[in-house]
C-alpha positions in Angstrom: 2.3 6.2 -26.1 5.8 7.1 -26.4 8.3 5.2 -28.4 10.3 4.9 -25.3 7.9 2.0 -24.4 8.3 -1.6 -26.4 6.3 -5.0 -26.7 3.3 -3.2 -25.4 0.7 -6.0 -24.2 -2.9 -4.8 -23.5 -5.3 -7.2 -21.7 -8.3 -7.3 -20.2 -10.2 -8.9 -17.2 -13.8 -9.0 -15.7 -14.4 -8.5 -11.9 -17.9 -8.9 -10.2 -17.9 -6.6 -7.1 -20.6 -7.2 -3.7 -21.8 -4.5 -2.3 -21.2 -4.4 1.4 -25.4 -3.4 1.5 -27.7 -3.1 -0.8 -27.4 0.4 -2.4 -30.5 1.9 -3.3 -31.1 5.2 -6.2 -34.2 6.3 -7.7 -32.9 3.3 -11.0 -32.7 0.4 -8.6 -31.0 -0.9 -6.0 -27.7 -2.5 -6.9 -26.4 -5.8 -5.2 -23.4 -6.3 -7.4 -22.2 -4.8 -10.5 -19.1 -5.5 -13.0 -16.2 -4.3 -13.9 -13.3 -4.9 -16.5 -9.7 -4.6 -15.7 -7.5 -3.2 -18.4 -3.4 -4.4 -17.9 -1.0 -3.0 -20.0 2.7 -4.5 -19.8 5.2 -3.3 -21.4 9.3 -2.7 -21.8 10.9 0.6 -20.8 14.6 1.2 -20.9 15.3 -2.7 -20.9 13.4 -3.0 -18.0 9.2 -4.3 -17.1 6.8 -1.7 -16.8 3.0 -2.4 -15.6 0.1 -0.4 -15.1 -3.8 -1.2 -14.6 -7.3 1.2 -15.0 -10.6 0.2 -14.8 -13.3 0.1 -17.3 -16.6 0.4 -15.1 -20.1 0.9 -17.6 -23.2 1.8 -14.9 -25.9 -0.6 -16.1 -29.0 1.5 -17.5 -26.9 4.9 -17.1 -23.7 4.4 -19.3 -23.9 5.6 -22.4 -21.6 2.8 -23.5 -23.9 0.0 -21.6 -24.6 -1.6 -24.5 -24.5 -5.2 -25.4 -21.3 -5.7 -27.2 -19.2 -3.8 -24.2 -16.9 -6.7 -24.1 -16.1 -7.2 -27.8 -16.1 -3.3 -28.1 -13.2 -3.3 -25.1 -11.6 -6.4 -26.9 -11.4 -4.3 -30.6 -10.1 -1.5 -28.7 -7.5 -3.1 -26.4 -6.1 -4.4 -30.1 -6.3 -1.2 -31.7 -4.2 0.1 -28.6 -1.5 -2.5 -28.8 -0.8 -2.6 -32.4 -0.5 1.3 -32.9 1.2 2.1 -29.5 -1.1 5.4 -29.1 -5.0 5.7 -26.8 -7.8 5.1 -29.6 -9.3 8.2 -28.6 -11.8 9.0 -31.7 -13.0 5.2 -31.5 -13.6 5.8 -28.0 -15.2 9.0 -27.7 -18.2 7.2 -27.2 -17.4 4.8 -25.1 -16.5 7.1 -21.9 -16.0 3.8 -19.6 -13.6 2.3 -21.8 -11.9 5.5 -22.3 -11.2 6.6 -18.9 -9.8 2.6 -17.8 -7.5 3.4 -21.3 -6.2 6.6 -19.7 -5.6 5.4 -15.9 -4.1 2.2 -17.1 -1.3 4.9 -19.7 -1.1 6.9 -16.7 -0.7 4.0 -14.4 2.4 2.2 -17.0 4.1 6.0 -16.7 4.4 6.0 -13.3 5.7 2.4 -12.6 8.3 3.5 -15.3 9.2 7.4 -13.3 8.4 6.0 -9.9 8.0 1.9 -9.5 4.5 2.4 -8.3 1.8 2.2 -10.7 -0.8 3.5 -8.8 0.7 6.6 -7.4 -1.2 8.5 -10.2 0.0 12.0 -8.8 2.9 13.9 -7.5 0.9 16.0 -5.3 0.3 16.4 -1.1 -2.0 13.8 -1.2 0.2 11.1 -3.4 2.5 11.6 -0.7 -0.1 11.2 2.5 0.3 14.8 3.6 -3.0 16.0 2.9 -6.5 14.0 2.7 -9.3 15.4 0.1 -12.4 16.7 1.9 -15.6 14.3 1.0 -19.2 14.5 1.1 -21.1 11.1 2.8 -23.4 9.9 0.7 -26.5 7.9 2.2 -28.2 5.5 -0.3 -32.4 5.6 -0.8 -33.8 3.2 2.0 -37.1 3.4 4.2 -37.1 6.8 6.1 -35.7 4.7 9.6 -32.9 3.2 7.3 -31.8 6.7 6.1 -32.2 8.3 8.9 -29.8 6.0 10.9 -27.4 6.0 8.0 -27.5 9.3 8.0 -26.1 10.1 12.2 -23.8 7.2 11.2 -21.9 9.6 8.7 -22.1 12.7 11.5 -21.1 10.9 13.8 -18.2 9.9 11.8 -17.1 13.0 11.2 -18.9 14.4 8.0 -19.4 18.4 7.7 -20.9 17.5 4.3 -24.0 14.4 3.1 -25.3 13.8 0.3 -28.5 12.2 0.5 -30.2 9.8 -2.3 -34.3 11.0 -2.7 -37.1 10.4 -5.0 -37.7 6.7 -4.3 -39.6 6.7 -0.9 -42.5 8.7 -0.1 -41.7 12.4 -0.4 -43.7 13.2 2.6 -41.4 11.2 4.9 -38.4 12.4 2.7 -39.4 15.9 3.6 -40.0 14.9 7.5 -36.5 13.3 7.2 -35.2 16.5 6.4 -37.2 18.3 8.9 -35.6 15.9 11.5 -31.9 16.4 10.6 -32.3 20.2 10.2 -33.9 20.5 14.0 -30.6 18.9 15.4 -28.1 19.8 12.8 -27.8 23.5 11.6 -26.9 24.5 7.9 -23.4 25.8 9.3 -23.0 22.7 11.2 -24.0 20.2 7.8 -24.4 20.8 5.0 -26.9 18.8 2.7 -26.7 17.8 -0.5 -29.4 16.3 -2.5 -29.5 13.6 -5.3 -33.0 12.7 -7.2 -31.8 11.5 -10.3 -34.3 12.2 -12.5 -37.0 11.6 -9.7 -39.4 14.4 -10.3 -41.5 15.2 -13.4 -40.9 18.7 -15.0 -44.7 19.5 -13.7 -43.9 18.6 -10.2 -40.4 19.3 -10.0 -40.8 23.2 -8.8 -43.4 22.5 -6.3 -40.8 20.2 -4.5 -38.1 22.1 -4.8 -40.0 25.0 -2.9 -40.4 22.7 -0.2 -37.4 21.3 0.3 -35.8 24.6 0.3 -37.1 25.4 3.4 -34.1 22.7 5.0 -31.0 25.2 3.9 -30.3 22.3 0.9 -27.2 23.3 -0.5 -27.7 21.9 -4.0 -29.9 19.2 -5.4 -28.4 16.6 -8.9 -30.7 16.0 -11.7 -33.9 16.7 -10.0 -35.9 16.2 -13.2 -34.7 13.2 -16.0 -31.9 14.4 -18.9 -32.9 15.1 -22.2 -35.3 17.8 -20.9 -33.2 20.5 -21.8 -36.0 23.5 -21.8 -37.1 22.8 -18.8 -34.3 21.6 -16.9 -33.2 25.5 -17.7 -36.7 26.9 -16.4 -35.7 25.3 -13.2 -32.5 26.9 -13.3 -33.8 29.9 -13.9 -36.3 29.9 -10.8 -35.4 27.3 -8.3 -34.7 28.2 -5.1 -32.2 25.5 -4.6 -28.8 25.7 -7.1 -29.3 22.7 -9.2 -26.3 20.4 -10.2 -26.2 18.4 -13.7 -25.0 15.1 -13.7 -26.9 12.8 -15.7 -27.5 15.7 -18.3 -23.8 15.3 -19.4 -23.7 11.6 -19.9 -24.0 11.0 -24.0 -22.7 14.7 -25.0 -19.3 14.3 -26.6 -18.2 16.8 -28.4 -17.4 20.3 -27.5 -20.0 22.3 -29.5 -22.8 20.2 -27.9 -21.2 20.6 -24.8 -21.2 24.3 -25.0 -24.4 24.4 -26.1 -25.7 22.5 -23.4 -24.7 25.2 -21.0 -25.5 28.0 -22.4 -28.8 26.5 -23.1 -28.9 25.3 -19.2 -27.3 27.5 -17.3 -26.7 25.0 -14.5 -25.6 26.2 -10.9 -22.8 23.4 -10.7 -21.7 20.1 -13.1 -20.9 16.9 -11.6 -17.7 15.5 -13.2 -18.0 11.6 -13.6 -15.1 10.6 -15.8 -16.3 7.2 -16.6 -19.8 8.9 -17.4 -18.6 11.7 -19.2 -16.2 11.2 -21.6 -13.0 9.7 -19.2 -10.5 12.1 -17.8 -10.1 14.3 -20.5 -13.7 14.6 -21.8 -14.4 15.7 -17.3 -11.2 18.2 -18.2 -13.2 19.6 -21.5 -16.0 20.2 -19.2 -14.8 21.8 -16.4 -13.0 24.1 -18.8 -16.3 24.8 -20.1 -17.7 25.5 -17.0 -14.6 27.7 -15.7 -15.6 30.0 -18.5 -18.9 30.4 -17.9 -18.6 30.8 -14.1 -20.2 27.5 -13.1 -19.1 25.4 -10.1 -18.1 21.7 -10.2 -17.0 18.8 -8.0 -15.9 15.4 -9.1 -17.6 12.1 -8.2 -17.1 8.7 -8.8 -19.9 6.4 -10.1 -19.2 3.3 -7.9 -15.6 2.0 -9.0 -13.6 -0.3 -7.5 -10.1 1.2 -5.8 -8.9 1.2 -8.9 -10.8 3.4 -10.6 -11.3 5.6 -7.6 -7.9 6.0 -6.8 -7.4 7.1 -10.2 -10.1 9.6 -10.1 -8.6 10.9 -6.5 -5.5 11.9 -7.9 -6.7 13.3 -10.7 -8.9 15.8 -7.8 -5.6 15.8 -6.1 -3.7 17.6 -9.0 -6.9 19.9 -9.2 -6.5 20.1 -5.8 -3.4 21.9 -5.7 -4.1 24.2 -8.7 -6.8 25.6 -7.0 -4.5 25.6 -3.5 -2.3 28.1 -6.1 -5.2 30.0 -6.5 -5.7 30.8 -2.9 -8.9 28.7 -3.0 -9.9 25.2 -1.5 -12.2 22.5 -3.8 -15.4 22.1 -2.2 -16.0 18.8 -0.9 -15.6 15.5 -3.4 -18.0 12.8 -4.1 -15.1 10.0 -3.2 -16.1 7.9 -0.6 -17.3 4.7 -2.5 -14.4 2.4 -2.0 -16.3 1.1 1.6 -19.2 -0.1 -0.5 -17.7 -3.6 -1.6 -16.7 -6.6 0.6 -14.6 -7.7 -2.2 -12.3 -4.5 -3.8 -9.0 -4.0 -5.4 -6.6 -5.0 -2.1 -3.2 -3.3 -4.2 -4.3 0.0 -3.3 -4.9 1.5 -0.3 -7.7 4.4 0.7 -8.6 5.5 4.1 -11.6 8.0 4.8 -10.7 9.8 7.8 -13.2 12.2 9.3 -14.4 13.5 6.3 -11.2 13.2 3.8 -10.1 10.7 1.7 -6.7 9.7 2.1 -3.6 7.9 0.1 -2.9 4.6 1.8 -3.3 3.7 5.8 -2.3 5.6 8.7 0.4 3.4 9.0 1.7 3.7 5.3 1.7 7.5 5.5 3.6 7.3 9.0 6.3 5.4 7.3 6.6 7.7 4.3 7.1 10.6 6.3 9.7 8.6 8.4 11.3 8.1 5.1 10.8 12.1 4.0 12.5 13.1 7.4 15.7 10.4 6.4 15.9 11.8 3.4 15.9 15.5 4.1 18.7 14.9 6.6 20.5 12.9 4.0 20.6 15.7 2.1 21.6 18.3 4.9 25.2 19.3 3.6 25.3 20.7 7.1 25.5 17.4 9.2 28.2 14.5 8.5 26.7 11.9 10.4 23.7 10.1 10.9 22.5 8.0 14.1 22.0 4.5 14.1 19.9 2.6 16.4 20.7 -1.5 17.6 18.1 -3.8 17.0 18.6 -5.1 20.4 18.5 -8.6 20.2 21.1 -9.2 22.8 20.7 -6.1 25.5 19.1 -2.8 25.4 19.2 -0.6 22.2 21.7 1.7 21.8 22.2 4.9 19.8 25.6 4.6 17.7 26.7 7.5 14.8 28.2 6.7 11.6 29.3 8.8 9.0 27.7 9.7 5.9 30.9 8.9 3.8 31.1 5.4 5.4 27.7 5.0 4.3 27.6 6.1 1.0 31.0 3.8 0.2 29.3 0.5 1.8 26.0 1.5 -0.2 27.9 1.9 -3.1 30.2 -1.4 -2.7 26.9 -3.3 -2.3 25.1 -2.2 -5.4 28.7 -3.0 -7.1 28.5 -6.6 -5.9 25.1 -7.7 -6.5 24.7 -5.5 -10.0 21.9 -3.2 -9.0 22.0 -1.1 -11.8 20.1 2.4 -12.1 16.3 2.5 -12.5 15.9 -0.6 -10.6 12.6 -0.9 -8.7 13.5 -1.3 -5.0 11.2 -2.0 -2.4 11.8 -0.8 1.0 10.2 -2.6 3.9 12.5 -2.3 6.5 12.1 -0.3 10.0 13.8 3.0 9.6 15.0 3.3 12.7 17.8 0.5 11.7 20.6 0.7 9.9 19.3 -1.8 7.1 16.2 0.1 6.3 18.5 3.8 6.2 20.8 1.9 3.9 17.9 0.6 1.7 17.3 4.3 1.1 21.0 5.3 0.9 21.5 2.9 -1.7 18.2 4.5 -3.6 19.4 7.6 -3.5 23.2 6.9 -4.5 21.7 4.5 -6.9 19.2 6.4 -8.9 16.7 3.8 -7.7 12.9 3.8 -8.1 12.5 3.2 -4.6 8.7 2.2 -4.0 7.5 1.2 -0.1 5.4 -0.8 1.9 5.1 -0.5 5.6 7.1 -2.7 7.7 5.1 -6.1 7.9 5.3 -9.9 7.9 4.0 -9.5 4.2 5.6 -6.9 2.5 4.0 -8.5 -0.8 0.8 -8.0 0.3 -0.1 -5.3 -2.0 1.7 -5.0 -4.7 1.0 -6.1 -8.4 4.5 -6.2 -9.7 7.7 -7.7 -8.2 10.2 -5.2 -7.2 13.8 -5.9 -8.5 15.6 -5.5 -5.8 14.7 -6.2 -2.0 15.7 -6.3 1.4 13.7 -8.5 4.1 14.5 -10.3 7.1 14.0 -14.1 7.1 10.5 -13.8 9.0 9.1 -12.0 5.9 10.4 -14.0 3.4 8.7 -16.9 5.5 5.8 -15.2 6.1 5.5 -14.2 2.3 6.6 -17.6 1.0 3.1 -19.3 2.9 0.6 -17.1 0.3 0.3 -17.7 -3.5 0.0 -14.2 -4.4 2.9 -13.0 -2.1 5.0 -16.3 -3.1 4.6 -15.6 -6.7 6.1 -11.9 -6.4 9.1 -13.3 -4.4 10.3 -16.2 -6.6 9.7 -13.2 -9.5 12.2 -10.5 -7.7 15.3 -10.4 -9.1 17.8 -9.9 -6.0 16.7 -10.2 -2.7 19.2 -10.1 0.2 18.0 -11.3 4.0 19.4 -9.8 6.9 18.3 -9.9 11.0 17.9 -13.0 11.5 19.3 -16.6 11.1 18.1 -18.0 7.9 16.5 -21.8 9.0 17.2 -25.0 6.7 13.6 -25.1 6.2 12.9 -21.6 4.9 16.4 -22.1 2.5 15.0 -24.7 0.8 11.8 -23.0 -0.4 13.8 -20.4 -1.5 14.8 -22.8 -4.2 11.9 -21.7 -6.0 13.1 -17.9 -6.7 14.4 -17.4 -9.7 16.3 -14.6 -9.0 19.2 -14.6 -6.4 18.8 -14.6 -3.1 21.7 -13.8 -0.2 22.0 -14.2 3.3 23.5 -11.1 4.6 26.0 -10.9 7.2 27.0 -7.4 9.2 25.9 -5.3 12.2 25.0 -1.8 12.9 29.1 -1.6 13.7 29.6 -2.4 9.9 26.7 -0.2 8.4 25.2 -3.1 7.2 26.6 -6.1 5.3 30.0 -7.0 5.0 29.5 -10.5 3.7 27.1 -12.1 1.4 26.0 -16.2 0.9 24.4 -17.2 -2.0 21.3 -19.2 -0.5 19.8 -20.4 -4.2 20.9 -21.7 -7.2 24.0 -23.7 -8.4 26.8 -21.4 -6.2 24.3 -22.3 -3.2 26.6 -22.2 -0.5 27.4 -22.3 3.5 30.1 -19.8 3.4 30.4 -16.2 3.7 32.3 -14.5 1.2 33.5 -11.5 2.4 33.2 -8.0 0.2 36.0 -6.2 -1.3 38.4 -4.3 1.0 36.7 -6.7 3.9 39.4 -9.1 5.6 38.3 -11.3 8.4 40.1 -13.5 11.0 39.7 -15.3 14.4 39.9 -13.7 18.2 41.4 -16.3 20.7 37.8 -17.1 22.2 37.4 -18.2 18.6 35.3 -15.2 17.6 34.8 -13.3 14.3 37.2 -10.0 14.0 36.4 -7.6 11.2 38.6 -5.2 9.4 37.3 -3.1 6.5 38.7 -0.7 4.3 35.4 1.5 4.4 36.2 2.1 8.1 40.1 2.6 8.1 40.6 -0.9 8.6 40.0 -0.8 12.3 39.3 -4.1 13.9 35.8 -5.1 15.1 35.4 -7.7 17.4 32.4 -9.7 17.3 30.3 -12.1 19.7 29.9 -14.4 16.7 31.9 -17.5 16.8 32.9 -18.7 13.5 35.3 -20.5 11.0 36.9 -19.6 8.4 38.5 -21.6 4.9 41.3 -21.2 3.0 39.6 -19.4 0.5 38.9 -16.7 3.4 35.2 -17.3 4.1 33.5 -18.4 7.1 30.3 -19.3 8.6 28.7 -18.7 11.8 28.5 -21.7 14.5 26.8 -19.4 16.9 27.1 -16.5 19.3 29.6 -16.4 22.2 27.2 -14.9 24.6 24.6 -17.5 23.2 26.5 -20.3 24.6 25.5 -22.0 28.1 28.0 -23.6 30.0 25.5 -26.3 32.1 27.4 -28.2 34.0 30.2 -27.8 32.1 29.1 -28.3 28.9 28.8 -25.4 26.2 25.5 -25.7 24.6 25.4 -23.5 21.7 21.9 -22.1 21.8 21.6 -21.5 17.8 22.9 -24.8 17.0 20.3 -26.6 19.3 17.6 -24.3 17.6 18.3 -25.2 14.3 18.1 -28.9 15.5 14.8 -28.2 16.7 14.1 -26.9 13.3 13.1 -23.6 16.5 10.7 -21.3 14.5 9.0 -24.1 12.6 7.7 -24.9 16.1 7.7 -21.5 18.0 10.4 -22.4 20.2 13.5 -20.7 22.0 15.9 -21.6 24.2 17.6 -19.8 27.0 19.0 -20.5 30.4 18.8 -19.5 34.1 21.3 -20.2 36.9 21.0 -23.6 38.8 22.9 -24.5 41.6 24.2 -27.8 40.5 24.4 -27.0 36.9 25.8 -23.4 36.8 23.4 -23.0 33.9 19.6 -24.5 33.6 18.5 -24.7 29.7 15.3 -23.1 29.6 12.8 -24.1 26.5 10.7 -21.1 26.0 7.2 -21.6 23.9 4.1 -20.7 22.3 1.0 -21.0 23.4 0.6 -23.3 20.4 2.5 -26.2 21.0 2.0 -28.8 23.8 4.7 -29.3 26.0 3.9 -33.2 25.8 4.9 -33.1 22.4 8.3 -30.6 22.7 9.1 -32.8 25.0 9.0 -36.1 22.9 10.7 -33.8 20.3 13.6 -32.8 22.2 14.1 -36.0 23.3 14.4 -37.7 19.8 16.5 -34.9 18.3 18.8 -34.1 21.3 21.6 -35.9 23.2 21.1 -36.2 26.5 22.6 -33.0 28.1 21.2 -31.3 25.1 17.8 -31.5 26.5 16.3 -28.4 28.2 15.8 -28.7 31.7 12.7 -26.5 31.7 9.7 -25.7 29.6 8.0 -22.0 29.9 4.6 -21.6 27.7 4.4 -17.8 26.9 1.9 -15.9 25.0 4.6 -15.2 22.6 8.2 -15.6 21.7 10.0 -12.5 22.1 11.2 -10.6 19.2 12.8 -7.6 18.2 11.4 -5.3 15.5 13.4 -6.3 13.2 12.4 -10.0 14.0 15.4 -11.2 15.2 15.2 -13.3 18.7 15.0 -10.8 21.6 17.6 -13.0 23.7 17.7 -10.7 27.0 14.1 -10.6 27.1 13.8 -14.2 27.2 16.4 -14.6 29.8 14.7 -11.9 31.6 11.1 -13.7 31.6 12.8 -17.0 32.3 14.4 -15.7 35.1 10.5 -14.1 36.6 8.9 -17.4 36.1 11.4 -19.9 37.2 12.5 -20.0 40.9 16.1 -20.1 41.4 17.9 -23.7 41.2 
């Protein structure tokens, strides 16, 4: 470990994983099995760094399943904090313990280069470009179980299966094959085979001259380990290329490894870090194999997503050696992480077709929308980027700004709320928008760690560590404030700044918890971003704005907000927003100008009514239609929730009299923008459809 890392904590932690199905292998069939995290926290440059492996023993296979496991992990997480360094030699023998060591190393240097403890890789993969091609594996079962299984997996997209043998009846094994090679040709599948350890060495070749006649690609341990002699007669004269898996577990160093090829001479080796010898000990053997000319492809032996994410990226950077090489890996035993109705949530893998790929469709959509931002960032060539309005009060529209404008209001904000370098920032903002560009402007000017999570109402959702710095619109902070986990990670950020949307009494007050400092954030697209900040938390909890530095602002004679800013020659900007302002030169908002309805002849300002209502605790908001009497109708748009019996009671205990809406519209759902804020022209628009004209 290097010295750059201080108070080093190692703990540890046991999981019990369900398997989705019982999965079936010539040992057993398992229902469950356990696992042991391993955290390691630590301090880098000032700041707190995390990462997590997993230590995960296969019961009656592990070299290392042996009683004491847990008092063995214990003695070793203690060796590992007081010296600072991996306990290698103690755990050369303990291949379980050793690999959930390394991830959880590797894991704490990349929260402290990147924010993100699991992205284990800098490779096409890490970044969702490319998936890693995988072979489907279908578990023993009765010959109808396997055989449905098995068009499951073609049917899904598989060019490659793997199928588990030696616990049923070999005839109906052997018909099963018979069936799947009449509709599926070997260029159209191919099969893999798994007996582990199913045959005896007097029956082994007899069977292996039979299946051969299905085009099987390879077949794993068909005779048990420890049979060295005559696991190498087979070698020698099986039809079929045979593929040692179980034969490595137990061999630990390297002169017993080489001898156990050249004794062998295997077709392939199965690389199973947590079986043989972690990452390193797989590295020893594949560099052992390499030399000898003998294939390899790397499984995982039934980890959770932590464990198997680990083991992906380490394929990954293989991956792209071999891509240097002009070669592609043949496909990777990797598709475990659908077995269990109960895995590691934090981390994201998707199987699609037959590749294994780095978070959800939707996660690697929004990285490459953040790739393409970046790369024209960086274009020297172009000055300006295009903006897009949220629309919450008309139609979206396309605005430029420049990229020195940008970079000066990015730079101004980091100023103000003393985001220093290194910072872990999470983005979670749309990227279409001017909040989520700046997010990344500010990252980039910033020397940020910038780590993302797909714009959601839960932005938390899957991460382990709070971010330090974060921007999020009042919906998400809501949203996130209603789960423990999420809730936990929120009052832990450090700065968190809300923009969108108006911030409701209800959802300040539980911000109280956070024990960092949160903002409410006032700007526009106009302004790239925020020009204004109020301090929602804390002692210097506030209901003023206090403008930025260089930002002066003043009052239109409708009584409306006018901006002028340094950053953008001091031009004025006029605004819809009608506000006051102090002697100290802050304001606050009372509500927008083309919010207000003048019904019969009364202004009702919409936002103020809202808040009244306490609006988005009950799924409610107001618009109007014309009326002939009134001018204006105040319409009461809401969810399918709520019974109009009881808005109704509601409004008429909270509201004066020509407060009270005039209709009530039940929708499916209140109308939004992406960015969360209150789509106002839709909901005049659907108002307007379902209402007759008064």
């Amino acid at each position: 470990m290097s010295h750059d890392f201080e108070q080093l904590t190692i703990t540890y932690s046991e999981k019990s994983l369900h398997f989705l199905q019982p999965a079936g292998t010539s040992r057993g069939v398992y229902h469950e099995r356990k696992v042991w995290y391993v955290e390691a926290r630590a301090y880098y440059c000032g700041r707190p760094v995390y990462g997590i492996g997993e230590c995960a023993p296969l019961p009656q296979l592990s070299c290392d399943d042996v009683p004491n496991y847990v008092e063995i992990l214990a003695e070793a997480c203690q060796l590992w904090e007081k010296s600072g360094q991996l306990p290698r030699e103690f755990l050369q023998v303990y291949p379980s313990i050793l690999m959930g060591f390394e991830t959880a190393e590797l894991s704490l240097r990349s929260y402290a280069q990147n924010g993100n403890p699991f992205q284990l890789s800098s490779t096409p993969f890490s970044r969702g470009e490319k998936g890693i091609s995988i072979n489907g594996l279908v578990w023993m079962g009765n010959a109808e179980e396997m055989l449905e299984r098995m068009e499951t997996k073609l049917s899904a997209g598989y060019r490659c299966v793997k199928i588990k043998i030696g616990a049923i009846d070999f005839a109906a094994e052997l018909n099963l094959l018979r069936i799947l090679r009449q509709k599926y040709s070997k260029a159209e599948v191919e099969l893999r085979l798994d007996a582990n350890g199913a045959f005896s060495p007097t029956e082994a070749m007899e069977k292996l001259l039979q299946l051969a006649a299905f085009d099987i690609h390879s077949i794993e341990q068909p005779i048990r380990a420890g049979q060295w002699e005559a696991m190498a007669e087979l070698c020698r004269k099986s039809p079929i290329p045979i593929a040692l898996d179980e034969e490595l577990i137990g061999i630990h160093t390297r002169e017993e490894k080489e001898r156990l090829l050249d004794t062998i001479r295997p077709h392939y080796v199965i690389l199973k870090p947590s079986l043989h010898g972690g990452f390193s000990g797989a590295e020893e053997w594949e560099e052992l194999a390499d030399a000898r000319g003998i294939a390899h492809w790397a499984t995982s032996a039934l980890e959770s997503n932590v464990g198997l994410n680990a083991i992906a990226h380490w394929t990954a950077r293989r991956q792209q050696d071999q891509t240097k090489q002009d070669g592609e890996l043949m496909p990777q035993g990797l598709g475990t992480g659908q077995l269990f109705a109960d895995n590691y949530t934090a981390i994201s893998l998707e199987i699609k077709g037959d590749e294994l790929w780095n978070g959800t469709e939707k996660e690697r959509s929004f990285k490459q929308e953040l790739r393409t931002f970046t790369e024209e960032w960086n274009d020297s060539t172009k000055d300006v980027v295009e903006l897009q309005t949220s629309g919450s009060t008309g139609k979206p529209k396309v605005m430029q700004a420049t990229k020195s404008a940008m970079r000066a209001s990015a730079q101004r904000s980091l100023e103000t709320l003393h985001i220093t370098p290194g910072s872990t920032t999470l983005l979670c903002l749309p990227l279409q928008y001017v909040a989520g560009k700046m997010m990344v402007v500010r990252a980039l000017i910033g020397d940020l760690r910038l780590i993302t999570a797909a714009p959601s109402l839960h932005p938390y959702e899957h991460l382990s560590v709070a971010p330090q710095f974060v921007a999020l619109t009042p919906l998400q902070a809501a949203a996130s404030l209603e789960v423990a986990k999420e809730k936990a990670l929120l009052e832990a950020t450090d700065c968190i700044i809300l923009g969108g949307g108006n911030v409701s009494h209800t959802l300040e007050d539980n911000l109280q918890s956070c024990r960092g400092r949160v903002y409410s954030t006032y700007g526009m697209t106009e302004t790239f971003s925020h020009i204004a900040l109020r301090l929602l938390n804390g002692d210097g909890r506030t209901d003023w704005y206090s403008p930025l530095r260089g930002v002066k602002v003043s009052l239109n004679t409708n009584g409306c907000l006018v901006v002028s800013d340094s950053i953008t020659n001091n031009s004025l900007l006029d605004t819809n927003d009608i506000a006051e302002i102090n002697d100290l030169g802050q304001f606050r908002i009372l509500g927008r100008r083309d919010n207000v309805v003048c019904s019969g002849g009364i202004k009702l300002h919409l936002e103020k009514i809202e808040a009244t209502l306490q609006a988005e605790k009950y799924g409610i908001l107001l618009t109007s239609i014309p009326d002939a009497a009134l001018g204006e109708a105040l319409v009461c748009l809401y969810s399918s929730d709520v019974e109009e019996v009881f808005l109704r009671e509601h409004c008429a205990k909270s509201l004066a009299k020509y407060e009270q809406p005039r209709y009530y519209l039940r929708v499916k759902a209140i109308p939004l923008t992406e960015t969360g804020k209150p789509a106002r022209a839709s909901a005049k628009e659907i108002a307007r459809k379902n209402l007759s004209l008064r």
